[in-house]
N, C-alpha and C positions, 0 to 999 in steps of 0.2 A: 348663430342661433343658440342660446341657452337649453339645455338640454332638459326633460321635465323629468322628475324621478316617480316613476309608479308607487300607489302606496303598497305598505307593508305592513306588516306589524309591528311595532315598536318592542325595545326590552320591555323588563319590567325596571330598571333603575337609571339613574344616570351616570354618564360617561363623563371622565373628567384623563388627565393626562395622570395626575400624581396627588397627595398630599402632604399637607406640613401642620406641623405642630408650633406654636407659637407659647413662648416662654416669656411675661412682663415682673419689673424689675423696678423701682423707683430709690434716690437718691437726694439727699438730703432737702428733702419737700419741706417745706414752710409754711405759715399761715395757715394751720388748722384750728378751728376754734370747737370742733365736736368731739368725737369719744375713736374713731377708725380709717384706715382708707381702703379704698376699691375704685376697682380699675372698671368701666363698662368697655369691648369691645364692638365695633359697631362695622361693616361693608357697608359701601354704595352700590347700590341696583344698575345695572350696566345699563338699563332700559331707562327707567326714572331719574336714574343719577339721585335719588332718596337715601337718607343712610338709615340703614335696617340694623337695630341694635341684635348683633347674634349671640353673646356670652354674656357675665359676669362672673367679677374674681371672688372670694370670700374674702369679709373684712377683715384687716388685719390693724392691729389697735396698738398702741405706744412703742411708735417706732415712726422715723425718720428716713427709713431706709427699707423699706417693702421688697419682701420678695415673693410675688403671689405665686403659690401650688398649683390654682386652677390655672388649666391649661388651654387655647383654645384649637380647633382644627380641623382646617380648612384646605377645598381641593382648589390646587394650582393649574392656571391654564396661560401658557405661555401666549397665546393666539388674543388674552385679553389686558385689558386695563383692571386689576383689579384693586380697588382704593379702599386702606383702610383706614379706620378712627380707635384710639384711645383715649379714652374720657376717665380724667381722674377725679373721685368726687371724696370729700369728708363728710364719714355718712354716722348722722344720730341713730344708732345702736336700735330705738324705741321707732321709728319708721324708715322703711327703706325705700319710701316711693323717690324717685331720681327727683321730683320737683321741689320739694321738701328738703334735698340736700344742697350741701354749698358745694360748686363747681370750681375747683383749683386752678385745673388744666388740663391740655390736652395736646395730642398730636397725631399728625396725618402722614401715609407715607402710602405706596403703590406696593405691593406683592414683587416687583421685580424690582423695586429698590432694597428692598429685606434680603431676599434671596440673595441676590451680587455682592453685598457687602461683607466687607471685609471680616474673616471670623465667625460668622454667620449671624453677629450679633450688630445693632444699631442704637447707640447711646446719644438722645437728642434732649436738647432743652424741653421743658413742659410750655405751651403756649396757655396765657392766661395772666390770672394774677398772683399765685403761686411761683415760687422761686424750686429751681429743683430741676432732677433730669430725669427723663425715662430710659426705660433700655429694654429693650426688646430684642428675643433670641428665637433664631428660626430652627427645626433639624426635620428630615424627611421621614415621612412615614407610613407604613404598611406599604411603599413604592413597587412593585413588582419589577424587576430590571431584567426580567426573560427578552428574550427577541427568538420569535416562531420565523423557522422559513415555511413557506406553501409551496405547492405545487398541482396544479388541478389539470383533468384532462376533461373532456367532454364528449358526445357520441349523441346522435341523431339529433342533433339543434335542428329547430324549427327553420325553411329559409326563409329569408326576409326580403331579399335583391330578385328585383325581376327578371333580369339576366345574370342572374350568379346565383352564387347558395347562399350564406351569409358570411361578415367579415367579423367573428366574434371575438370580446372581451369581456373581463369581469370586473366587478367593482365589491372594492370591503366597504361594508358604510358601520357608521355609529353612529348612538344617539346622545346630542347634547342635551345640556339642560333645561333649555328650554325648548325640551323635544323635537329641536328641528334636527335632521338627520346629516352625516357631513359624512365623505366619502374619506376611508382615510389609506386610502392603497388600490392601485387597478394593475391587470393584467395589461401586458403589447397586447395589440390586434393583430390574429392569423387572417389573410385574406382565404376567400372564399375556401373557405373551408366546415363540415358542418360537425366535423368530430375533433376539433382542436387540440394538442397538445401546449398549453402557456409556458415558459418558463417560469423557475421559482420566483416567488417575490418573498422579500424578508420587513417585517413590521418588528415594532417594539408589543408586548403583549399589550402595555401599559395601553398604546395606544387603540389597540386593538378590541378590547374588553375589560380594561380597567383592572386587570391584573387578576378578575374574577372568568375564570375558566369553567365555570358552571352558567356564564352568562350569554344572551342571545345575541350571535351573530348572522347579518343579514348579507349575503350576496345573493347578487344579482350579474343577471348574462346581457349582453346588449349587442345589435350588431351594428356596428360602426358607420357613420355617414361622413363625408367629408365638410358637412356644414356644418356640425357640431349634433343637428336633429338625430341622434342614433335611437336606433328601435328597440323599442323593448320586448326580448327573447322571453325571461321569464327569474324567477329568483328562488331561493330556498333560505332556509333559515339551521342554525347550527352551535353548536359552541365550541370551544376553543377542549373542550375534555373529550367532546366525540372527534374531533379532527384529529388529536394525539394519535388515536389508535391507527392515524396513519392509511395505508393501501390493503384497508380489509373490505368485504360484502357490503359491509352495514357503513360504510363511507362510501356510497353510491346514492348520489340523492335525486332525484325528480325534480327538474326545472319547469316549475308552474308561474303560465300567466291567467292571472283571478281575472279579465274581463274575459280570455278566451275557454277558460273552465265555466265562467256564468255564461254564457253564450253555445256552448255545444254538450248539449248530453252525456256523449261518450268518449269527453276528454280524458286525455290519460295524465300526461304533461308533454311538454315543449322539448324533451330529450332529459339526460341525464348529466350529472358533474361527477365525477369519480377524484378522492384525492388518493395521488401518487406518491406525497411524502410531508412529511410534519415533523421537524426540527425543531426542538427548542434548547437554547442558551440563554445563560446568564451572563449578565454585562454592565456594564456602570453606565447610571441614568444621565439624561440632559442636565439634574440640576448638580450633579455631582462632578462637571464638569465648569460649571457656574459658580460652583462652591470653592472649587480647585483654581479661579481667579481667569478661567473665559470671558475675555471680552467684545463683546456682539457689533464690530461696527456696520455704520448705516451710512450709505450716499444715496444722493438723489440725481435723478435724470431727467429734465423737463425737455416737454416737447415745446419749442416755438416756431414751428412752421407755421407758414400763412396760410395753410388751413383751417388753421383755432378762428381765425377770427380778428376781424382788427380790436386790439384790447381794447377799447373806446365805448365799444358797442355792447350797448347790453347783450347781444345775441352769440359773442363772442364766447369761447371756453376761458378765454384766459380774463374777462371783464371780473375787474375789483366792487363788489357789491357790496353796500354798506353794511347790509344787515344777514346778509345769505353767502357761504361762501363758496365758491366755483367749485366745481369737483377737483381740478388740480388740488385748491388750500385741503380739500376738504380727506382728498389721499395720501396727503403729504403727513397732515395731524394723527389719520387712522392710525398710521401704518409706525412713524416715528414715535410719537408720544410714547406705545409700546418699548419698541428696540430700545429707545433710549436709556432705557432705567438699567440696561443690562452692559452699559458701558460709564466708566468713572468719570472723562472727560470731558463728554459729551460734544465734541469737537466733530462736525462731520463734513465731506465734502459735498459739495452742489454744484452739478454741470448742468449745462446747457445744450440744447443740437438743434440744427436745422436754422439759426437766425442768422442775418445778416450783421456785423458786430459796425461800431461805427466807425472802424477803419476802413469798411470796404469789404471784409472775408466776411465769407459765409462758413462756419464753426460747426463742426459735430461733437466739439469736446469742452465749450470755452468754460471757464469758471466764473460762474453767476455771480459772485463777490467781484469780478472783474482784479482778483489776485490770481495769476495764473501760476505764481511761487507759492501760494496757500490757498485752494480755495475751499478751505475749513469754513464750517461758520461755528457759532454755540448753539447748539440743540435746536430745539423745532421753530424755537420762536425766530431763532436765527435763519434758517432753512427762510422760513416765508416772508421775514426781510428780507433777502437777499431779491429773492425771486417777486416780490412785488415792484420793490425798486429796480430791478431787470429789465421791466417791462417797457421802462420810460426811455431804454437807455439801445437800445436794440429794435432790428426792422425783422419782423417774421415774414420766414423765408423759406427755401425748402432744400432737398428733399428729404427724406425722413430716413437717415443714417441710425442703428443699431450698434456696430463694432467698435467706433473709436471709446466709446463708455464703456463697452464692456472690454476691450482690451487696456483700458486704463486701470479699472479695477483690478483687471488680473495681476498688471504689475505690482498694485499694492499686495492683495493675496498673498502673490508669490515669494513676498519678504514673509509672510508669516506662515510657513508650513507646519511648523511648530505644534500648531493648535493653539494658539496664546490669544487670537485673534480669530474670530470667524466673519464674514465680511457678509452683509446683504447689500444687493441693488436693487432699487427703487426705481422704474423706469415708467415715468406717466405720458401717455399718448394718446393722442386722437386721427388716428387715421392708419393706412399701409404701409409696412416698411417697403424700401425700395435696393435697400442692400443686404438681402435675402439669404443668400451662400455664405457672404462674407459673417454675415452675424451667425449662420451656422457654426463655422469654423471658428467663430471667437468661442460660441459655446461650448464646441468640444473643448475645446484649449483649457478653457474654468473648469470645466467637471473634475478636473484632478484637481483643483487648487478648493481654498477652504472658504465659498463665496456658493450663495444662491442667490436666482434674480427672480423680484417682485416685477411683473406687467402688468399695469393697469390701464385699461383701452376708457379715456374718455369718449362722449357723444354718442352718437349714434350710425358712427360707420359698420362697416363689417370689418371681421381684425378675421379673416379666414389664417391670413398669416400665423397670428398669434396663435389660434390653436397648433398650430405644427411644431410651435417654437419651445410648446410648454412639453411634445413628448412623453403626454400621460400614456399613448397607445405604442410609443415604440422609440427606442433612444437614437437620439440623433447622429446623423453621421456629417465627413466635412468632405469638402470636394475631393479629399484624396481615398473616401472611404473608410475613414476613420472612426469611430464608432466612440458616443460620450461614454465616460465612463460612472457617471452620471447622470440622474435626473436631478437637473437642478431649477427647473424653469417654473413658475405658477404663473398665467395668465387670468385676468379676471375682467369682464367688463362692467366697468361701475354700475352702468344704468340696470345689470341684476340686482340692483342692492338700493334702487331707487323708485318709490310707490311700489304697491300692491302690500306684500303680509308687513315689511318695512316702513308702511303711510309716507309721508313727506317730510321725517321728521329726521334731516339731515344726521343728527345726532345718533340715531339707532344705524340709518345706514353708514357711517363711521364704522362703527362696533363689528356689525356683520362683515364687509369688507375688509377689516382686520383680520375678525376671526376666519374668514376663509381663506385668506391667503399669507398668514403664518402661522396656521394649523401643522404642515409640515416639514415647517423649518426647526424644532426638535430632532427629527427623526432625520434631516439633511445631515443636520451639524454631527449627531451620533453616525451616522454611514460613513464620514469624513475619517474622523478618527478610529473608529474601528476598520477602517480599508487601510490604514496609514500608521495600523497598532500603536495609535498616541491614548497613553492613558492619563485622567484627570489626574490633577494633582491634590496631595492630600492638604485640604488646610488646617491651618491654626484654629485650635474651637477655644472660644473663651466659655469657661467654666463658671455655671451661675455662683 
């Protein structure tokens, strides 16, 4: 059961991960027949998919080879698709309405293909009828690279358990930009307990408050239910300059729930939060690690047990629909189209599990290219070839094994300790795992190696499982009591991201689905390296 988050008060600004500065550049341009050129800058609406013109550059006039001053600058979110446009136009001096002028060229490219390249700069041909190349230079800016530890204690929480007291945790939330609110850090859960002591947790500020320390931060106390339904204790609000001060008076705050204050008279609050300690360092960001030639690989893991459904049947998860596409295609495109720009090759693996193959074996590992010496494919479009043609070729079967993928992956990981390579899994499913322990013990195994796994539970089963696996309330151990050394797990189930504030409009539930669950794979891939004292590497800056 999705959990519902009480409201609050929102900041007053929005939250983003970082920003960058964009630097354009053009080369021996052609076919001008007016007096200048300029560059229009223009983003696509993640929503609309409209391109919204955000800048323009000043004209610059007899010359072949532009190098524009205006600068444009833009906040970076790894968790999105963000698509931009450069429109090159020759513009008559005496009008500058864009309709009026003659259009040369243009070119298109995503935020994470700028970022990853090479140098930090990207010199592409101009599309159009103009001859000529663009070139476009990225560098990071005003990025906050602190990282705060916390550590909060609590005293007379409200009980919530009929027979116990309550099983409390906390949650950090931020606000996105389009004000929906995203959890970006929680406390383990103390069982019954009503004065709790959490362990520290460590955030990037970046992520935390946007590097602004005078900004409003919202936690919230909850007590833990094993369906996911956890109750809501109460929350407070704070920022990152009053928590500095650390374990004084005045870092003792009131946990208030607003229906149970509107509802009794001589409400006080729900207990107290006390912080015990506020840490902050400086440290090198996600994209400086990006910059330093990190590369993001992505594997896919499909579920084909004959629980989905016979592929045939419309009613089926895995049915090929001409014009709508299943939630499998439709997590595969969220999630990869992203990753993909943050790797050069774009080469990725796609396994299989649970189907009956047509020798006979029933496979927890097989490679959906049916090459089990490569089963690479090319990028997404390759991914969902692979995996449509699969369908025709394989009898779904069961039961729904977790470990053989994830200890496959680990082997690749394990070549790249380095940090030269960070590794995501992708793992789409509709129903229960049934190798429970064992997929524990894969996951301890990965928390040291440089790899997070994406869970995505299609339909409408209960995944109770998968909340345990994700280890937001408390990290996992493996049958020998082994303790991860890592949170590496985010589980999501699609159908939160399907009708209701989302409509039915596939396309936005993409987007959301993304954004929440490589929200923080940032902040994984930094914990990796800083556990493992790997630092970025400096790159080569080509110099405008």
């Amino acid at each position: 059961m999705a959990m519902q988050d009480p409201p609050f008060q929102k900041g007053t600004a929005n939250m983003h991960s970082s920003k960058i500065e964009i630097h354009v550049s053009c080369r021996n341009v052609k076919d001008m027949s007016k007096t200048g050129l300029m560059c229009v800058f223009s983003v696509s609406d993640i929503k609309t998919h409209q391109w919204k013109e955000a800048g323009r550059t000043e004209i610059i006039r007899n010359t072949l080879d532009p190098d524009f001053q205006k600068k444009f600058v833009i906040d970076f979110y790894f968790e999105e698709r963000q698509l931009l446009m450069f429109t090159l136009y020759d513009v008559d001096s005496s009008n500058q309405q864009l309709q009026e002028q003659a259009l040369l060229g243009r070119y298109k490219c995503s935020v994470g293909q700028l970022v990853s390249s090479p140098e930090s700069m990207m010199e592409k041909p101009l599309e159009g009828r103009a001859q000529g190349n663009i070139i476009v230079r990225f560098k990071e800016v005003n990025a906050s690279k602190d990282e705060v530890t916390l550590q909060f204690k609590a005293s007379n929480l409200d009980k919530k358990d009929f027979f116990g007291k309550s099983d409390p945790f906390l949650r950090l939330h931020r606000v996105n930009d389009d004000q929906s609110c995203t959890a970006v850090q929680k406390t383990e859960v103390i069982k019954n307990n009503l004065n709790p002591t959490w362990r520290p947790v460590t955030i990037s500020v970046q992520t935390l408050c946007n590097g602004d320390y005078n900004r409003s931060i919202q936690i919230e106390c909850y007590d833990w239910d094993s369906d996911g339904s956890h109750d809501f204790i109460g929350a407070f609000s704070t920022t990152l300059n009053e928590l500095s001060r650390g374990a004084v008076e005045a870092n003792i705050f009131p946990v208030i729930n607003p229906k149970k204050q509107a509802k009794k008279k001589n409400y006080k609050d729900s207990g107290q939060i006390q912080v015990l300690r506020c840490t902050i360092q400086q440290h090198q960001s996600f994209l400086d690690y990006i910059k330093g030639g990190l590369q993001m690989q992505f594997m896919v893991a499909i579920d084909f047990t004959a629980s989905n459904g016979n592929p045939t049947h419309p009613s089926s998860l895995h049915y090929i629909h001409p014009q709508q596409p299943n939630q499998y295609v439709a997590a595969i495109k969220a999630i990869g189209e992203i990753i993909q720009d943050y790797n050069s090759k774009k080469m990725f693996p796609v396994l299989g599990f649970g189907a009956k193959l047509p020798d006979g074996q029933v496979s927890h590992d097989f490679a959906v290219n049916f090459n089990p010496q490569n089963p690479c494919v090319q990028g997404v479009d390759g991914i969902l070839q692979a995996y449509q043609a699969a369908l025709s070729r394989i009898q779904l079967h069961s039961p729904t094994n977790f470990s053989p993928v994830i200890n496959l992956l680990s082997r690749y990981a394990s070549e790249a300790r380095d940090g030269s390579t960070y590794f995501t899994l992708l793992i789409i499913t509709d129903g229960e795992i049934t190798d429970m322990q064992q997929t524990k013990n894969a996951i301890v195994m990965a928390s040291s190696l440089p790899m997070s796994i994406i869970i995505v539970g299609v339909g409408n089963a209960e995944f109770d499982a998968m909340e345990i696996l994700d280890s937001d309330n408390c990290l996992l151990t493996d049958s020998n009591g082994r303790g991860a050394e890592r949170d590496i797990v985010q589980f999501v189930p699609f159908r939160d991201f399907l009708g209701g504030r989302f409509g039915n409009n596939i396309e936005s539930s993409k987007a959301a689905l993304a954004k929440e669950v490589l929200a923080k794979i940032p902040d994984q891939v930094l914990e990796y390296m800083r556990k493992y004292d790997i630092r970025a590497k400096v790159p080569a800056t080509a110099a405008p």
